[in-house]
N, CA, C and O atoms as a Tinker XYZ file with bonds, in Angstrom:
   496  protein
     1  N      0.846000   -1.179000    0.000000    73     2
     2  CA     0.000000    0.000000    0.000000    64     1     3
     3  C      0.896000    1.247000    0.000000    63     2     4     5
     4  O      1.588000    1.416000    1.004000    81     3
     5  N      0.971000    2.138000   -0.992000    73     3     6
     6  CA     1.466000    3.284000   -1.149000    64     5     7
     7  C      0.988000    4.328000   -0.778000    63     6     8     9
     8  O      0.044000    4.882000   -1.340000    81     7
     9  N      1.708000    4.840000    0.454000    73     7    10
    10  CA     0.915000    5.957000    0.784000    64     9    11
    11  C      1.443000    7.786000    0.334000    63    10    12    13
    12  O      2.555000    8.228000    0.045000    81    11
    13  N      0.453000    8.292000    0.419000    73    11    14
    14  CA     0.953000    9.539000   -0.269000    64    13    15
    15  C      0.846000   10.605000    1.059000    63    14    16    17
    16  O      0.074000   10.607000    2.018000    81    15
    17  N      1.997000   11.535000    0.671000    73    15    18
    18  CA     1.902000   12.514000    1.857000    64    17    19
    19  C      1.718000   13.583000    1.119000    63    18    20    21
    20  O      1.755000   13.785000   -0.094000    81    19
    21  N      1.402000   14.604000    2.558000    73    19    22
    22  CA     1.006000   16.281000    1.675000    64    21    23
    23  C      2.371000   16.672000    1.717000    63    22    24    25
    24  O      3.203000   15.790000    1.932000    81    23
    25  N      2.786000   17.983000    1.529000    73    23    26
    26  CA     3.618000   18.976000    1.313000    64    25    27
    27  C      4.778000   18.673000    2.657000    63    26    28    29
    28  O      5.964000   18.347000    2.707000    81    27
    29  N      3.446000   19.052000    3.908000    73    27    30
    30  CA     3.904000   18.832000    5.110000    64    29    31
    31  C      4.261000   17.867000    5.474000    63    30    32    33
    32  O      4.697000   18.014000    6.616000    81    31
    33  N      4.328000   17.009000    5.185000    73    31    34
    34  CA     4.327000   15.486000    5.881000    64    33    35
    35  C      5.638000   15.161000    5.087000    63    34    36    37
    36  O      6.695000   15.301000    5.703000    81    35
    37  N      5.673000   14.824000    4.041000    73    35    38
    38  CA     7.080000   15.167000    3.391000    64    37    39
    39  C      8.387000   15.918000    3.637000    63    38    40    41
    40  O      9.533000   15.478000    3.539000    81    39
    41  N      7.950000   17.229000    4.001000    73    39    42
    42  CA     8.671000   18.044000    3.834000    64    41    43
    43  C      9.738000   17.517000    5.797000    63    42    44    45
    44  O     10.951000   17.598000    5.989000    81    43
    45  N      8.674000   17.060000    6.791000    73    43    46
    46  CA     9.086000   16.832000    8.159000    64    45    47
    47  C      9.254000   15.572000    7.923000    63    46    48    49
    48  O      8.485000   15.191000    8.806000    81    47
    49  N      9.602000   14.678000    7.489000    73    47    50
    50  CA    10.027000   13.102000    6.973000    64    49    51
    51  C     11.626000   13.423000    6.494000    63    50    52    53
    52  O     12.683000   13.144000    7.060000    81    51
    53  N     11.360000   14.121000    5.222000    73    51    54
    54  CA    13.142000   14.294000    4.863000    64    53    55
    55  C     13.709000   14.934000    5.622000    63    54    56    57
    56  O     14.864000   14.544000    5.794000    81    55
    57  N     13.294000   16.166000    6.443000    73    55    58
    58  CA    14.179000   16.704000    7.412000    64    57    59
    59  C     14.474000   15.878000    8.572000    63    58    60    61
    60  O     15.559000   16.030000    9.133000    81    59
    61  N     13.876000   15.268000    8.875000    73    59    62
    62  CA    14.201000   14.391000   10.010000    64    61    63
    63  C     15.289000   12.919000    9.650000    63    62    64    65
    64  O     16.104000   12.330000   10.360000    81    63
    65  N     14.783000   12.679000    8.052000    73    63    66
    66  CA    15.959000   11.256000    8.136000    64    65    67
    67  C     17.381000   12.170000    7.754000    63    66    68    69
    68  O     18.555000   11.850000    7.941000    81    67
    69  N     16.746000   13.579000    7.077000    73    67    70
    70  CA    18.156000   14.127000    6.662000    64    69    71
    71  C     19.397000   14.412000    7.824000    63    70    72    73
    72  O     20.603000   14.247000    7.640000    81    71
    73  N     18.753000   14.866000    9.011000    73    71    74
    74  CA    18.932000   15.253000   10.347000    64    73    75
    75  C     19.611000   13.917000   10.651000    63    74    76    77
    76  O     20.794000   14.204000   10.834000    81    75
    77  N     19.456000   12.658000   10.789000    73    75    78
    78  CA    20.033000   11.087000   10.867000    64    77    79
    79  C     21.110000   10.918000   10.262000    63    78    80    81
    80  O     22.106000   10.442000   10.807000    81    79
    81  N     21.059000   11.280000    9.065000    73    79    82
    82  CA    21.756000   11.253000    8.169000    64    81    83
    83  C     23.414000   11.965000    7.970000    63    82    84    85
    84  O     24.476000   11.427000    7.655000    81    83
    85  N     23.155000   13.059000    8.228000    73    83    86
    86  CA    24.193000   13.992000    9.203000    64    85    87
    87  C     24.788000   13.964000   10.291000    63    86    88    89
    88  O     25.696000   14.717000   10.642000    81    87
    89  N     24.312000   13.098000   10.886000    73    87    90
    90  CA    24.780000   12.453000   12.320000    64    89    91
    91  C     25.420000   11.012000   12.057000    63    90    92    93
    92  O     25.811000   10.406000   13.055000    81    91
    93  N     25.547000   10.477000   10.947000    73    91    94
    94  CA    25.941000    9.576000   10.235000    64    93    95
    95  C     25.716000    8.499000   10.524000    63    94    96    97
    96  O     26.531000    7.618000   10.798000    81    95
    97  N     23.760000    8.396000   10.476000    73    95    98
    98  CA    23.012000    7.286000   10.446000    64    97    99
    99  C     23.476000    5.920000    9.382000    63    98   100   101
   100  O     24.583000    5.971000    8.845000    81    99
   101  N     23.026000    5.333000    9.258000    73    99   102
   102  CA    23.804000    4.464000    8.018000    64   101   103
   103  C     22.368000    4.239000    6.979000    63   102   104   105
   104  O     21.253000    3.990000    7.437000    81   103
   105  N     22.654000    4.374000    5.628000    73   103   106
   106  CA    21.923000    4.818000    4.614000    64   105   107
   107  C     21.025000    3.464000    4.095000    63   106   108   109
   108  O     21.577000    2.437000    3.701000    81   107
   109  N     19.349000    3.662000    4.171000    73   107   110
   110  CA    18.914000    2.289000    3.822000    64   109   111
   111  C     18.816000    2.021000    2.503000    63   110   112   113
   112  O     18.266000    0.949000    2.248000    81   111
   113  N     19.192000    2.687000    1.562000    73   111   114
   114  CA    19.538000    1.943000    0.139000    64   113   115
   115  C     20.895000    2.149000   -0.537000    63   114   116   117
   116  O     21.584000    3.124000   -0.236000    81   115
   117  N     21.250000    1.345000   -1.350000    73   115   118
   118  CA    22.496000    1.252000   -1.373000    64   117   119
   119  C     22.687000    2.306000   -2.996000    63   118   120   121
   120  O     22.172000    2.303000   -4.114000    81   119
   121  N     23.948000    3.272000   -2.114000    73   119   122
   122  CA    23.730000    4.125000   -3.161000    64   121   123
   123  C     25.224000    4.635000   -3.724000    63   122   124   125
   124  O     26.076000    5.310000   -3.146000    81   123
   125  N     25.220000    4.119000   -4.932000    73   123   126
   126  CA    27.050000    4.265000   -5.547000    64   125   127
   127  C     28.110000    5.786000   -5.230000    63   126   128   129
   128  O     27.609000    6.874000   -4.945000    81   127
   129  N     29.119000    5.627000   -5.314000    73   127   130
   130  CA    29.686000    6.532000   -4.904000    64   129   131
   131  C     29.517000    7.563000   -5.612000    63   130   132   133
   132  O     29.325000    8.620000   -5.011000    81   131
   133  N     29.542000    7.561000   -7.513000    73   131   134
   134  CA    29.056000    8.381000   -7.981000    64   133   135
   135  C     28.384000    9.036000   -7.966000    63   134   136   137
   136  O     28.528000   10.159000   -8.449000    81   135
   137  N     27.148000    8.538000   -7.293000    73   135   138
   138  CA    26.050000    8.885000   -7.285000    64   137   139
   139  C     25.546000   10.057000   -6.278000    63   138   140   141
   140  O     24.785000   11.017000   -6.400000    81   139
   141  N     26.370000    9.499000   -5.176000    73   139   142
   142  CA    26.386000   10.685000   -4.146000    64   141   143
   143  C     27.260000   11.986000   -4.657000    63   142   144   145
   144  O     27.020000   13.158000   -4.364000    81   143
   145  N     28.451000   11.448000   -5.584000    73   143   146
   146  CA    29.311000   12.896000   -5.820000    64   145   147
   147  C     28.348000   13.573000   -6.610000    63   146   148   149
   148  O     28.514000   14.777000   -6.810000    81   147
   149  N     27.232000   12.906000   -7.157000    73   147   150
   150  CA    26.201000   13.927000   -8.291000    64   149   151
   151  C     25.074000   14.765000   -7.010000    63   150   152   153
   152  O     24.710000   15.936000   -7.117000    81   151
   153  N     24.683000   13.834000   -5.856000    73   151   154
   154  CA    24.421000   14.417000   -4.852000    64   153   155
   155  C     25.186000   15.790000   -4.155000    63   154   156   157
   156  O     24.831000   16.899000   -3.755000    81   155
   157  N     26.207000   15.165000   -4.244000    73   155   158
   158  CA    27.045000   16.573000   -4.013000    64   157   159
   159  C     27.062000   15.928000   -2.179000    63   158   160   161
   160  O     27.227000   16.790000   -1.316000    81   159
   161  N     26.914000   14.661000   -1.789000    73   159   162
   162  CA    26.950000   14.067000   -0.528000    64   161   163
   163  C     26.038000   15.150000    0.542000    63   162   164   165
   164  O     26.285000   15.302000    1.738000    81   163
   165  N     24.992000   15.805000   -0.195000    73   163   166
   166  CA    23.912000   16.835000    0.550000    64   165   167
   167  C     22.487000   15.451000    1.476000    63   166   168   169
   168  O     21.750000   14.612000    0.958000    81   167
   169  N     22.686000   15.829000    2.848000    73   167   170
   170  CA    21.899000   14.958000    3.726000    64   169   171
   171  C     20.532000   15.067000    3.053000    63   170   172   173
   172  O     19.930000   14.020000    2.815000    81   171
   173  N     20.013000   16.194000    2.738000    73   171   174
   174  CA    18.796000   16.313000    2.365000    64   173   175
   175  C     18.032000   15.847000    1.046000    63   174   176   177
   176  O     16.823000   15.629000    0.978000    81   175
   177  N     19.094000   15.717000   -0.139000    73   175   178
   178  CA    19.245000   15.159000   -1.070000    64   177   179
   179  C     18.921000   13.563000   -1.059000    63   178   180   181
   180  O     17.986000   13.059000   -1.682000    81   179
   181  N     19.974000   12.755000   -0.140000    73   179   182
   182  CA    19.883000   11.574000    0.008000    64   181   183
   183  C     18.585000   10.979000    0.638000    63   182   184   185
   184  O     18.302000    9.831000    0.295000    81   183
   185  N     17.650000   11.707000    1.638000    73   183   186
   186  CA    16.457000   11.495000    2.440000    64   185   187
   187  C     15.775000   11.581000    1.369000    63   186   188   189
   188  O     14.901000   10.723000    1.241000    81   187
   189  N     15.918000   12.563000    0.310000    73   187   190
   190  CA    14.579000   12.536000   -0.434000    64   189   191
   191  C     14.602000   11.153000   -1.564000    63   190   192   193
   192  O     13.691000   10.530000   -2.110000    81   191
   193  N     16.062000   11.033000   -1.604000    73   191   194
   194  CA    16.018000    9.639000   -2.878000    64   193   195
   195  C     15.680000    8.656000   -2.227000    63   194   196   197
   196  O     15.004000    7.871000   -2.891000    81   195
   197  N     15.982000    8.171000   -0.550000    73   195   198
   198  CA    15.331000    7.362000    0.411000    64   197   199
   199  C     13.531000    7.074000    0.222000    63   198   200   201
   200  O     12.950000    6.047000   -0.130000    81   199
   201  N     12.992000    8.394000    0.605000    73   199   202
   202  CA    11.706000    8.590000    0.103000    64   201   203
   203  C     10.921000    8.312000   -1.005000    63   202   204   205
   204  O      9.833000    7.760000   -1.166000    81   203
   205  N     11.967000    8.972000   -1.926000    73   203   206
   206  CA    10.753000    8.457000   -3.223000    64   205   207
   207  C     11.349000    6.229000   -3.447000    63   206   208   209
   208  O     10.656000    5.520000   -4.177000    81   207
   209  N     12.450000    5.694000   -2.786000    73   207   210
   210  CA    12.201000    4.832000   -3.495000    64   209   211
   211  C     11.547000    3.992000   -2.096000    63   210   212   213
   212  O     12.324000    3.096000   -1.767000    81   211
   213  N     10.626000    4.047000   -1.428000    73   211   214
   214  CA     9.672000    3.682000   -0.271000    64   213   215
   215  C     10.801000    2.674000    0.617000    63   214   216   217
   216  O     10.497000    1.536000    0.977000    81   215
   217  N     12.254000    3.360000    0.916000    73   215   218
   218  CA    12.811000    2.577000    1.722000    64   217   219
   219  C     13.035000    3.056000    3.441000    63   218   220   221
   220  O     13.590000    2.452000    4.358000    81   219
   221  N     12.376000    4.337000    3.406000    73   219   222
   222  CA    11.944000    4.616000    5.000000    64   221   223
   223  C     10.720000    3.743000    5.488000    63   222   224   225
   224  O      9.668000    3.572000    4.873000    81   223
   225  N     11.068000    3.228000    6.711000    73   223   226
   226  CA    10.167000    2.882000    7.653000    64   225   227
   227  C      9.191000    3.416000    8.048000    63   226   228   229
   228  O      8.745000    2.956000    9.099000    81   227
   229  N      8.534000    4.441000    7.490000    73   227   230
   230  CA     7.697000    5.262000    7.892000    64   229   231
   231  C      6.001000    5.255000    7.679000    63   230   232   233
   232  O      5.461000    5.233000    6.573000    81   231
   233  N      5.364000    5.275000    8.847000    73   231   234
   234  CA     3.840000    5.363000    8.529000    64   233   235
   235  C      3.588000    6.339000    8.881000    63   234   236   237
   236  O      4.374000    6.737000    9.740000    81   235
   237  N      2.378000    7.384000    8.500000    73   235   238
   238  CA     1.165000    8.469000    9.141000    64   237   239
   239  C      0.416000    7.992000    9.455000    63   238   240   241
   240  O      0.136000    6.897000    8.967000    81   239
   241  N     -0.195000    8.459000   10.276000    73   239   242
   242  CA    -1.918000    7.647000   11.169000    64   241   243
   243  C     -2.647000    9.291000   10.921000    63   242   244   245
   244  O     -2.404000   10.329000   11.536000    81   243
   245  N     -3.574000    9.052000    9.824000    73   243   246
   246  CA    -4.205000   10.320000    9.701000    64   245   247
   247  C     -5.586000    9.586000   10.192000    63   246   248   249
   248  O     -5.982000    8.570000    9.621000    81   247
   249  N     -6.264000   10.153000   11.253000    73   247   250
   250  CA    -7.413000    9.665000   11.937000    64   249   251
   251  C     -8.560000   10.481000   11.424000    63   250   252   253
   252  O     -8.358000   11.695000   11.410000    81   251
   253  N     -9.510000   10.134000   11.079000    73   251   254
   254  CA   -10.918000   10.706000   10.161000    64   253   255
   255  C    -11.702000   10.875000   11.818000    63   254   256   257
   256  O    -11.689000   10.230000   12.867000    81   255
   257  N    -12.314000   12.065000   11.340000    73   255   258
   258  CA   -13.550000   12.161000   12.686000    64   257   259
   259  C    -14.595000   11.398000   12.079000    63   258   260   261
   260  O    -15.011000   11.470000   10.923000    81   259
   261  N    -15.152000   10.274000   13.500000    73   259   262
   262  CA   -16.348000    9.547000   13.624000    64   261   263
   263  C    -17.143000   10.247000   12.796000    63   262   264   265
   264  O    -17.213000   11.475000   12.825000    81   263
   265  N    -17.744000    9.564000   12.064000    73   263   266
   266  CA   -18.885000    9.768000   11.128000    64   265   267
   267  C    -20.306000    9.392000   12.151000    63   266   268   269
   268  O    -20.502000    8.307000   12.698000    81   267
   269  N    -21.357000   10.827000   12.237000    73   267   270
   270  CA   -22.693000    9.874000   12.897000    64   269   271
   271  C    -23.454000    9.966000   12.166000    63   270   272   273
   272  O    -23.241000   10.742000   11.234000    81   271
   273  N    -24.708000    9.231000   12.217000    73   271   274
   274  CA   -25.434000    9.504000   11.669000    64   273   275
   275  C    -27.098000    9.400000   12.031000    63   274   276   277
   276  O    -28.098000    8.956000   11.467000    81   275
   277  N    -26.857000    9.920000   13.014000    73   275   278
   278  CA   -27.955000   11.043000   14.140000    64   277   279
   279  C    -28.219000   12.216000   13.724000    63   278   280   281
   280  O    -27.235000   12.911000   13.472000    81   279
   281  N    -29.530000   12.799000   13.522000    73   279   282
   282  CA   -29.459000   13.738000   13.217000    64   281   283
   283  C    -29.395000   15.151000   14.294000    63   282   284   285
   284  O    -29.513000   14.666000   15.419000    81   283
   285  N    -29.299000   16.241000   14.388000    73   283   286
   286  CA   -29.177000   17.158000   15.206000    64   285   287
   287  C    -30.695000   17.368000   15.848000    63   286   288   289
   288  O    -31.756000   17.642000   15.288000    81   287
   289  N    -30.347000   17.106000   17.378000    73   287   290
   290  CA   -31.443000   17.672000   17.869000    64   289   291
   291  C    -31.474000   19.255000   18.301000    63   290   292   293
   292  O    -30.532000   19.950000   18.681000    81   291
   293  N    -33.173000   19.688000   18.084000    73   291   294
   294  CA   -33.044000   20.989000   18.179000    64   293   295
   295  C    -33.511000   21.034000   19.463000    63   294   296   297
   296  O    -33.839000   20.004000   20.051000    81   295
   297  N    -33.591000   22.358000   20.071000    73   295   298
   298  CA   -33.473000   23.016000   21.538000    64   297   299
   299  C    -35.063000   23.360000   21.646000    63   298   300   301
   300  O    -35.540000   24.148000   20.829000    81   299
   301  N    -35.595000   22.978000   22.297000    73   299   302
   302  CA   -37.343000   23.386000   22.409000    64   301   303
   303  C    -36.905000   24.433000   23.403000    63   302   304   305
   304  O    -36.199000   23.940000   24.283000    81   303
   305  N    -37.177000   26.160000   23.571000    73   303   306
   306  CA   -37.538000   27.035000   24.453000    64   305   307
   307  C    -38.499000   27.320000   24.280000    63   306   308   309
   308  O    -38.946000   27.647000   23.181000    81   307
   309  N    -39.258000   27.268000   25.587000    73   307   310
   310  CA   -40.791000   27.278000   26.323000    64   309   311
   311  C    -40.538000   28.741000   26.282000    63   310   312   313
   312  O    -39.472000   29.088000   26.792000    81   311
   313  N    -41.307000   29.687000   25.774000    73   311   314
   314  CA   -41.750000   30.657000   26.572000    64   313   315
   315  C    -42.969000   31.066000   26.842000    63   314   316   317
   316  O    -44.068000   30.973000   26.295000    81   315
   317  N    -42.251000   31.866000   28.466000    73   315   318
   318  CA   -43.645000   31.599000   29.456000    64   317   319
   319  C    -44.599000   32.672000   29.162000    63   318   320   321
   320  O    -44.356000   33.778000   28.678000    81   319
   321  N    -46.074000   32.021000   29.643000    73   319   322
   322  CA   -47.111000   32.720000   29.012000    64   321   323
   323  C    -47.071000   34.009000   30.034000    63   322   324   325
   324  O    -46.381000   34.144000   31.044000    81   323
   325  N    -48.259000   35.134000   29.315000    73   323   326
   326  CA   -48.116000   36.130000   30.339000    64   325   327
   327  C    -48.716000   36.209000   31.445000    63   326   328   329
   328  O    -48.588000   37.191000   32.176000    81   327
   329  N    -49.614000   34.983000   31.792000    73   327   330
   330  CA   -49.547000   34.905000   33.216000    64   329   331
   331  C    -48.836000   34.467000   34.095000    63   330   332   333
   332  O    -48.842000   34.886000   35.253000    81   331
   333  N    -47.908000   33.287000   33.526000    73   331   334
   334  CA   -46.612000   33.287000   33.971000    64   333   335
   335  C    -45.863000   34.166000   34.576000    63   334   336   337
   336  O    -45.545000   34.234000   35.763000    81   335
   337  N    -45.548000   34.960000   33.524000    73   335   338
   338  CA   -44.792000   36.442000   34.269000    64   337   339
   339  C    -45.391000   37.589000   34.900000    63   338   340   341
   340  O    -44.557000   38.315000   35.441000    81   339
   341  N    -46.737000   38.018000   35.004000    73   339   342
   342  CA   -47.387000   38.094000   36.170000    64   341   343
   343  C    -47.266000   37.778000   37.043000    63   342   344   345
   344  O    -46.946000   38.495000   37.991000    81   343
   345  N    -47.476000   36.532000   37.096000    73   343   346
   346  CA   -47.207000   35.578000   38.687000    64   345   347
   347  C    -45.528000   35.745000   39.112000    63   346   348   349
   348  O    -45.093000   35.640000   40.259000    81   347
   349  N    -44.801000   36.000000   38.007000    73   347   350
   350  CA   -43.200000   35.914000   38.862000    64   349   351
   351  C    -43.635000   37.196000   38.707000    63   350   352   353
   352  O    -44.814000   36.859000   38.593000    81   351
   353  N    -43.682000   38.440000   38.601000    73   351   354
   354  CA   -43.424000   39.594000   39.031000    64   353   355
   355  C    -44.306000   39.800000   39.611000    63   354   356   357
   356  O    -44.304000   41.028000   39.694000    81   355
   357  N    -45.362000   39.344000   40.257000    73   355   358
   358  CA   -45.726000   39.904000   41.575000    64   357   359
   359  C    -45.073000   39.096000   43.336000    63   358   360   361
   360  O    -45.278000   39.315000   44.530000    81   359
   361  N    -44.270000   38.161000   42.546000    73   359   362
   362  CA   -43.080000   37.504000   43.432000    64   361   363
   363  C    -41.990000   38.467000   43.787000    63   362   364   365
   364  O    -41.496000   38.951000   44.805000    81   363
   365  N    -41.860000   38.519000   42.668000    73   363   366
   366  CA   -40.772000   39.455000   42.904000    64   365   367
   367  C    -41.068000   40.615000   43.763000    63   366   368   369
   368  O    -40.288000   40.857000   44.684000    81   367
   369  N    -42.144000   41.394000   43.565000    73   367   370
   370  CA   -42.507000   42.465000   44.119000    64   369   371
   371  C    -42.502000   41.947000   46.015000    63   370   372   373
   372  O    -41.934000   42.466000   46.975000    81   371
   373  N    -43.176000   41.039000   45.940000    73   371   374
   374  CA   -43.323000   40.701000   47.170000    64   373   375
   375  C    -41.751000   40.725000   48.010000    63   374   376   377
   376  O    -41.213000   41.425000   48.867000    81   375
   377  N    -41.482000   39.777000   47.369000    73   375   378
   378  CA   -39.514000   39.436000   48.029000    64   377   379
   379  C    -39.152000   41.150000   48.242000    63   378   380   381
   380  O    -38.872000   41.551000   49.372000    81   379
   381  N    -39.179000   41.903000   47.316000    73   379   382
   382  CA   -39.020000   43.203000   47.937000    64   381   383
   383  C    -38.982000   44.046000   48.726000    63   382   384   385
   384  O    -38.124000   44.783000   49.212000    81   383
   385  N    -40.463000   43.803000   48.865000    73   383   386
   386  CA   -41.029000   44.272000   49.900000    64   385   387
   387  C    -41.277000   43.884000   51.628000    63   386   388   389
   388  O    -41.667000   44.459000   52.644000    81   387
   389  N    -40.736000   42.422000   51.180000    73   387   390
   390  CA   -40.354000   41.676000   52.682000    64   389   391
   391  C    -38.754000   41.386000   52.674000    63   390   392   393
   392  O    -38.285000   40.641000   53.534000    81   391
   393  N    -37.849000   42.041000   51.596000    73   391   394
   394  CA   -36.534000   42.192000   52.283000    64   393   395
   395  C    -36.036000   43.692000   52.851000    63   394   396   397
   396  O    -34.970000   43.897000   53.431000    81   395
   397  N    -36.931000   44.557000   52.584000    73   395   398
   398  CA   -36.535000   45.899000   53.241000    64   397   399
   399  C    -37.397000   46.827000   52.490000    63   398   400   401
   400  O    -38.283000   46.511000   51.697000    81   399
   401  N    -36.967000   48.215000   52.895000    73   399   402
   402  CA   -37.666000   49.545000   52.539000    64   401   403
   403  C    -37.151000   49.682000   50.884000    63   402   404   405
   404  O    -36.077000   49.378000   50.364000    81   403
   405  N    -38.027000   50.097000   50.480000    73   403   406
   406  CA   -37.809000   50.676000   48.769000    64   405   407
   407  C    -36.945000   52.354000   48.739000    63   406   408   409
   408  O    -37.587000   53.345000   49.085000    81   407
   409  N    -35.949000   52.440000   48.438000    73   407   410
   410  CA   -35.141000   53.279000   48.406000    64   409   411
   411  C    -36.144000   54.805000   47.819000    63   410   412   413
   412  O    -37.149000   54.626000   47.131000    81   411
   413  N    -35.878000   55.625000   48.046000    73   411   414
   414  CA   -36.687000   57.035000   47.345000    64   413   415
   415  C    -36.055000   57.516000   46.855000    63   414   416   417
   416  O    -34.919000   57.446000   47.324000    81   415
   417  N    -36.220000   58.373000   45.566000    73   415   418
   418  CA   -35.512000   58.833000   44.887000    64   417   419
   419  C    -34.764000   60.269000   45.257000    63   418   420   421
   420  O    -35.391000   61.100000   45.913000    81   419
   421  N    -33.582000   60.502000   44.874000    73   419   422
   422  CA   -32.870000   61.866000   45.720000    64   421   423
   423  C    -33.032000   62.855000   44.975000    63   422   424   425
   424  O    -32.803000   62.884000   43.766000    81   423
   425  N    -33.452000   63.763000   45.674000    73   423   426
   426  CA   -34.062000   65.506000   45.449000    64   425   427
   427  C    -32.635000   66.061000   45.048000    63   426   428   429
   428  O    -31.503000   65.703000   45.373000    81   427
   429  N    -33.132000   67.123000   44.178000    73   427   430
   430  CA   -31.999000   68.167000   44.204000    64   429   431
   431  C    -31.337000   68.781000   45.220000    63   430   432   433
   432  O    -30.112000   68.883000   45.153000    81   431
   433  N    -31.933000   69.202000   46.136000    73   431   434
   434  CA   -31.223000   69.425000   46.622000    64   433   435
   435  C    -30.544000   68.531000   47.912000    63   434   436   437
   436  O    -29.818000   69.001000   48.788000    81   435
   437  N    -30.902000   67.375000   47.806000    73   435   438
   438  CA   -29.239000   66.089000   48.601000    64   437   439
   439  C    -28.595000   66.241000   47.372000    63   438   440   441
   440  O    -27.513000   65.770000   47.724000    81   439
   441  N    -28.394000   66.600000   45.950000    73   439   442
   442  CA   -27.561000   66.452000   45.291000    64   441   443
   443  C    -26.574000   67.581000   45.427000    63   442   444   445
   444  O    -25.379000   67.294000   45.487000    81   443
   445  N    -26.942000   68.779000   45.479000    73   443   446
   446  CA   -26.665000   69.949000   46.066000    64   445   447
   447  C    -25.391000   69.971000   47.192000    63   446   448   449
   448  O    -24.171000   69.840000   47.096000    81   447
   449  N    -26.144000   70.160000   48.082000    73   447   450
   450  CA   -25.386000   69.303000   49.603000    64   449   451
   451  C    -24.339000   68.863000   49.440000    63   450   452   453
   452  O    -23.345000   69.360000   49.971000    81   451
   453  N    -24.286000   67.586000   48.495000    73   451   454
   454  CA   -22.939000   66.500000   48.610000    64   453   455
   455  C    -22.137000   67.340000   47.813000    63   454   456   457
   456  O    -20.935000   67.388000   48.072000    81   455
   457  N    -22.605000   68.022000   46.870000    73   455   458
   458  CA   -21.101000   68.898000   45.757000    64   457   459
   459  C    -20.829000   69.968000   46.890000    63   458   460   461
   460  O    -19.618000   70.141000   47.028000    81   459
   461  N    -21.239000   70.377000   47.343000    73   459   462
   462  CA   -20.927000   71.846000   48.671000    64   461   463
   463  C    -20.272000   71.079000   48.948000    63   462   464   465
   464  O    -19.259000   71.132000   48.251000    81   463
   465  N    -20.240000   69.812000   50.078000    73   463   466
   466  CA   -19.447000   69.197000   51.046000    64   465   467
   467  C    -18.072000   68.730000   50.343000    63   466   468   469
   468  O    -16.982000   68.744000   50.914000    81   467
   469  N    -18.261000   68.375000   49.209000    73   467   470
   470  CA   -17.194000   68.090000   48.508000    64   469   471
   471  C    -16.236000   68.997000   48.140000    63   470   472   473
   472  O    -15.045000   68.720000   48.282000    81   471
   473  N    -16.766000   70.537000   47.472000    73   471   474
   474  CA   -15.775000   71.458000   47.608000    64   473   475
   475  C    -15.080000   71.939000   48.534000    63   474   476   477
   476  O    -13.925000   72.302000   48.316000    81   475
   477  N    -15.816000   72.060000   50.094000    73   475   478
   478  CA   -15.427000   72.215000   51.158000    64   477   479
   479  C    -14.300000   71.460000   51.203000    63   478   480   481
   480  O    -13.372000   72.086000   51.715000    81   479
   481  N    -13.965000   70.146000   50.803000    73   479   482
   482  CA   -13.158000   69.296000   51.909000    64   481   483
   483  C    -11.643000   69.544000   50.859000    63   482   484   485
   484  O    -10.511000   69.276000   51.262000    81   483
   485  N    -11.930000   70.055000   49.598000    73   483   486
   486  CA   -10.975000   70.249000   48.815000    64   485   487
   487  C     -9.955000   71.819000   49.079000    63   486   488   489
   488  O     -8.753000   72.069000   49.168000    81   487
   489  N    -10.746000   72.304000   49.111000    73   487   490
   490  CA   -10.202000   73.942000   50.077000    64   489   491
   491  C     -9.349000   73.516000   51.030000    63   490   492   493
   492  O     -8.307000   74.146000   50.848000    81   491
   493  N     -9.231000   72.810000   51.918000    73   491   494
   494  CA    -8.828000   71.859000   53.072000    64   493   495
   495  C     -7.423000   71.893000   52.721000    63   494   496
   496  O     -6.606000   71.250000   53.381000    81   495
């Protein structure tokens, strides 16, 4: 079985036996002396003639995502009727009103007040 690589897969195959190779792995096909002087005895050269004649040891495990064949379930959102939300907002109101006082809204003049007090403390 002949397997074919991409660009990438190739390209990190010869660099790596070339990398072996340079470290003066010992060469798995037998290759004449001439042949290397036409090489020019270049590591990277020799990995790739390794390669194309399928004498690296080498496999890829390219793993395919699981195929299903389920179809997508969709999301049912309920929404609530308007007596529904009636009924929670007069909950709510309640919880309110039995966790404390309802805040009142501030007059001009407490707004007043706090900028006076504030310039005051800057004069200081």
């Amino acid at each position: 079985m002949e397997q074919t690589f991409t660009k990438y897969e190739r390209a990190r195959i010869i660099g790596a036996r070339a990398l072996q190779i340079a470290m003066n792995a010992p060469l798995l096909i037998k290759i004449s002396d001439e042949d290397l002087e036409k090489l020019h005895f270049d590591a990277i050269k020799i990995a790739e003639v390794e390669l194309m004649s399928n004498a690296l040891p080498i496999s890829i495990k390219k793993p395919f995502p699981e195929r299903k064949d389920e179809g997508l379930k969709r999301v049912v959102v309920r929404q609530p009727s308007e007596s529904d939300q009636e009924h929670s907002e007069e909950e709510e109101e309640k919880e309110i009103v039995e966790e404390g006082e309802i805040m009142a809204m501030a007059s001009p003049e407490d707004e007043i007040e706090e900028t006076v007090v504030g310039d005051n403390e800057r004069e200081e």
